[in-house]
C-alpha positions as CSV (number, residue, x, y, z in Angstrom):
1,X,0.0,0.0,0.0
2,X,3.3,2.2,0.3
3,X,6.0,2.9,-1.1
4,X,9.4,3.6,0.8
5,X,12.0,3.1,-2.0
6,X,15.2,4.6,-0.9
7,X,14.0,5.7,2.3
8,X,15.8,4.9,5.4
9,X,14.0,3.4,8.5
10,X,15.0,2.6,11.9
11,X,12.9,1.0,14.7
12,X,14.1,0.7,17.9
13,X,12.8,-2.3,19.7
14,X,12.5,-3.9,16.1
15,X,14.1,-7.2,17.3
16,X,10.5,-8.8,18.6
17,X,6.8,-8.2,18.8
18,X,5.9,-5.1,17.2
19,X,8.8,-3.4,16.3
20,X,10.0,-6.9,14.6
21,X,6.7,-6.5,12.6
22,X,7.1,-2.8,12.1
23,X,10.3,-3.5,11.0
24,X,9.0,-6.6,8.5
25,X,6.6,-4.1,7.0
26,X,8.7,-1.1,6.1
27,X,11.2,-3.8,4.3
28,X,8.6,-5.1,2.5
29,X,7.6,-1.4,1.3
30,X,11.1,-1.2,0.1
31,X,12.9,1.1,2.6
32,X,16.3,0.1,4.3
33,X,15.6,-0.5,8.1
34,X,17.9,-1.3,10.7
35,X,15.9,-2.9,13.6
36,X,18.0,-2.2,17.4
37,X,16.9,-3.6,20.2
38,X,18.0,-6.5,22.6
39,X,19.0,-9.9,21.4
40,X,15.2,-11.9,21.0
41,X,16.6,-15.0,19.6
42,X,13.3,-14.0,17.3
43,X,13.3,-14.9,13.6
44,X,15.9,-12.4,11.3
45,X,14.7,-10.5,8.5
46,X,15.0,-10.4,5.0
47,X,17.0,-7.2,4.0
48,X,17.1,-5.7,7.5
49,X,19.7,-4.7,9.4
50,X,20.4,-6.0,13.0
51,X,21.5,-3.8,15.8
52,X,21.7,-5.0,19.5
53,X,21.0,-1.6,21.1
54,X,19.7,-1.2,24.6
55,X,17.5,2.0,24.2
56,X,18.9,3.0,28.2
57,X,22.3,3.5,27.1
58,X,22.4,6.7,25.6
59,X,26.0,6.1,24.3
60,X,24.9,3.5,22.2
61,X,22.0,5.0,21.0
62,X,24.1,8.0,20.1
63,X,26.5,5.6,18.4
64,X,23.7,4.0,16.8
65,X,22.7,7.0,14.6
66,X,26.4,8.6,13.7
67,X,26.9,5.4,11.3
68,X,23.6,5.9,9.7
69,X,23.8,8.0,7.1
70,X,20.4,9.3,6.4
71,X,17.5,8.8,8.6
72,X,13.8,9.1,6.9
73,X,12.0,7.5,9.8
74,X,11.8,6.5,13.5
75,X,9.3,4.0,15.1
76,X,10.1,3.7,18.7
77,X,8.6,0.6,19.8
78,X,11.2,-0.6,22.5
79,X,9.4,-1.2,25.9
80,X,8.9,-3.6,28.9
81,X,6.6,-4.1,31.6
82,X,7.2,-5.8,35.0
83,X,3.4,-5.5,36.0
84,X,3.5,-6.5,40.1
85,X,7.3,-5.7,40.6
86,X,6.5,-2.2,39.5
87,X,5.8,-1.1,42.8
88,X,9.4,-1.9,43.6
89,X,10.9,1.8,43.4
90,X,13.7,0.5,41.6
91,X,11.8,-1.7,39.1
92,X,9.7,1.6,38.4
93,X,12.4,4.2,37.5
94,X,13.7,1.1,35.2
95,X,10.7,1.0,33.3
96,X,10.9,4.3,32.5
97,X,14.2,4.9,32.4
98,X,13.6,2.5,29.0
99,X,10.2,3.0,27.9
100,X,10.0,7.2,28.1
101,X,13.5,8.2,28.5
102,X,14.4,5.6,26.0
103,X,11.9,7.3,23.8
104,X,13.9,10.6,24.3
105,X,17.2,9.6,23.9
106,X,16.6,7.9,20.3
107,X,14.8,11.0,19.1
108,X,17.5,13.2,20.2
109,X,20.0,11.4,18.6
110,X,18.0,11.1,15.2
111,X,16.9,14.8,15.1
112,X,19.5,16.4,12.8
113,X,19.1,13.5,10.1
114,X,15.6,13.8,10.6
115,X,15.6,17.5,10.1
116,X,17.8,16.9,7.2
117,X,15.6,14.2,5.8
118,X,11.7,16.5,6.8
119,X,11.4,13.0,8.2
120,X,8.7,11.3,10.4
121,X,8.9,9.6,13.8
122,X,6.2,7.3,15.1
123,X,6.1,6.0,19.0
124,X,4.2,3.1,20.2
125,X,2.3,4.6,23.2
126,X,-0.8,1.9,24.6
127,X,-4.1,1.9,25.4
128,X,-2.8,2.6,29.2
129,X,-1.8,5.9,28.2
130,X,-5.4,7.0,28.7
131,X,-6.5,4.8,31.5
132,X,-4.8,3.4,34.4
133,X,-3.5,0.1,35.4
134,X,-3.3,-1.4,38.6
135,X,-0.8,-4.0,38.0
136,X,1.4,-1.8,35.6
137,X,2.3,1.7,37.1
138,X,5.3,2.1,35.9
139,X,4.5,1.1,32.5
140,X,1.4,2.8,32.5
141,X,2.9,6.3,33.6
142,X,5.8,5.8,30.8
143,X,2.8,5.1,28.1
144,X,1.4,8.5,29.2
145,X,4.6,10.2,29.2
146,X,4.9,8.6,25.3
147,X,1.7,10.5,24.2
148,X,2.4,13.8,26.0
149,X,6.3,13.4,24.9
150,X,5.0,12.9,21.5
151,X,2.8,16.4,21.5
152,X,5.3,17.9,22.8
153,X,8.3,17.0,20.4
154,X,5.2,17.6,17.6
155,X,5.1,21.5,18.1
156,X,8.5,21.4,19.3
157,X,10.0,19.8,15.9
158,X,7.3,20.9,12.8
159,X,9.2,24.3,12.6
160,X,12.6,21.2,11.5
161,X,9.7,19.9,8.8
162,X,9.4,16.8,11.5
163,X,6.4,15.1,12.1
164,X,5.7,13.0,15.4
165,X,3.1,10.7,16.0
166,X,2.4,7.8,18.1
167,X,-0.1,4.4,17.8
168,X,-1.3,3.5,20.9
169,X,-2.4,-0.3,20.6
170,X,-4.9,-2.4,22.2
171,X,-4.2,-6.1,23.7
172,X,-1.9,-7.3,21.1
173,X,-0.4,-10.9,20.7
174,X,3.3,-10.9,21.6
175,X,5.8,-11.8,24.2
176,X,5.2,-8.8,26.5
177,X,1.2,-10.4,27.5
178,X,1.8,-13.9,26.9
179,X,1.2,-14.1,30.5
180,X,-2.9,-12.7,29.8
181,X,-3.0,-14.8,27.0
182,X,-2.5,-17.8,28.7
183,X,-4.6,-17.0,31.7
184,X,-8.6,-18.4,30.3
185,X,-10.1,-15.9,32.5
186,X,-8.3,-13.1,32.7
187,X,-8.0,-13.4,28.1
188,X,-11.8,-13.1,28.4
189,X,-12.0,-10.5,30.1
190,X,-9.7,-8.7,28.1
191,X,-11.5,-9.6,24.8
192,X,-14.7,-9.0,26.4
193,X,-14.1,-5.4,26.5
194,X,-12.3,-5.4,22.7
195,X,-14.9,-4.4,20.3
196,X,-13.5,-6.7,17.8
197,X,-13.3,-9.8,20.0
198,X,-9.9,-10.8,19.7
199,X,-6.5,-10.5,20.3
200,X,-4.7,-8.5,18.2
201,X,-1.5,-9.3,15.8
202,X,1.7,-7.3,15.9
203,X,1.0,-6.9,12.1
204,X,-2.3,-5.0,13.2
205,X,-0.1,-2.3,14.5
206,X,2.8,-2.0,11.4
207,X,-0.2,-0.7,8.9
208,X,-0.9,2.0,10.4
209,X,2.5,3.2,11.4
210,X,2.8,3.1,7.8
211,X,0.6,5.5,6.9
212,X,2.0,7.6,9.5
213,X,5.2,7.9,7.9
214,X,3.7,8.1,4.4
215,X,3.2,11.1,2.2
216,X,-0.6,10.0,2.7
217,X,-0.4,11.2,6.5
218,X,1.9,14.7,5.2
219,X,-0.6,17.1,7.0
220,X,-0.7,15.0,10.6
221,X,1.1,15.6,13.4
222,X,0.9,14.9,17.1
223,X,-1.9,12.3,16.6
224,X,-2.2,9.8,19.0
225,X,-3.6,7.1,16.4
226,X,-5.4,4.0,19.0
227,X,-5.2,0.7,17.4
């Protein structure tokens, strides 16, 4: 459905789950993507690039984006949640530290190519950015912080010819909630409450982050898009 011949295309977190479908999906649209995340032991991809970046290490991620030449587009899709343990003050400022500073840090290091490029950068925000969960502070605070970051870095960047967005997805089927997914009652519940009555697929998510980066989506910026 798009085109992204000669574009370039990194996605942080593009090792596994989304990203690693994220990643699939610009490839297939032609661009040249370099997936960095943490070693998943996940399937590789045809024609993409492998990175094993840890988005808290803000050396790396600086590193990371000097020996890139040109960069068109960044998905941010690196996160983790440690539900109970959360509460654990430690455990919390980790899960930021990755899932909203982690945000910043890539984005930061990717603005001058992106200003050079009028590029596009797309975060994966959640459903918990807009209401709470009880099991998930941490992560659900950093999800927030993704959708107000993203505003933010909108106004902040357009003036640079950036646009930033974010899709915030529902209960998707990867790694991260294998845990609900194998839990009968608490999967019900969940798809109970999910208009479409199932559990979504990482691919669900790549399409639209697509369009967000496409000339289709030139006129949208700091769009929370919920998927």
């Amino acid at each position: 459905m798009f085109d992204f011949a000669a574009k370039s295309v990194v996605v942080t977190g593009g090792t596994s789950g989304i990203g690693h479908a994220i990643a699939s999906a610009f490839s297939k649209a032609g661009a040249k993507v370099v997936a960095a995340g943490l070693p998943s032991g996940g399937d590789s991809i045809p024609n993409v690039e492998m990175e094993i970046v840890d988005v808290a290490d803000g050396e790396a991620i600086a590193r990371l984006f000097e020996k890139i030449p040109e960069v068109h587009v960044l998905v941010n899709a690196a996160g983790i949640i440690r539900r109970e343990e959360e509460y654990g003050m430690d455990v919390f400022a980790h899960v930021l530290d990755v899932n909203l500073s982690g945000v910043m840090r890539a984005c930061m290091a990717a603005r001058s190519k992106l200003a050079a490029s009028k590029g596009s950068i797309v975060n994966i925000a959640s459903m918990l950015s807009f209401f709470g969960g009880a099991r998930a502070p941490a992560y659900s605070a950093s999800k927030g912080g993704v959708a107000q970051l993203t505003r933010s870095l909108a106004v902040a960047w357009a003036a640079d010819g950036i646009r930033v967005n974010a899709v915030a997805p529902g209960w998707i089927a990867t790694p991260l909630t294998s845990a609900l997914q194998n839990d009968a009652m608490r999967s019900d519940q969940l798809l109970a409450r999910t208009p479409l009555g199932r559990w979504g697929v990482p691919s669900d998510i790549a399409g639209p982050v697509l369009f967000l980066c496409s000339e289709a989506a030139s006129f949208i910026t700091g769009a929370i898009v919920t998927v």
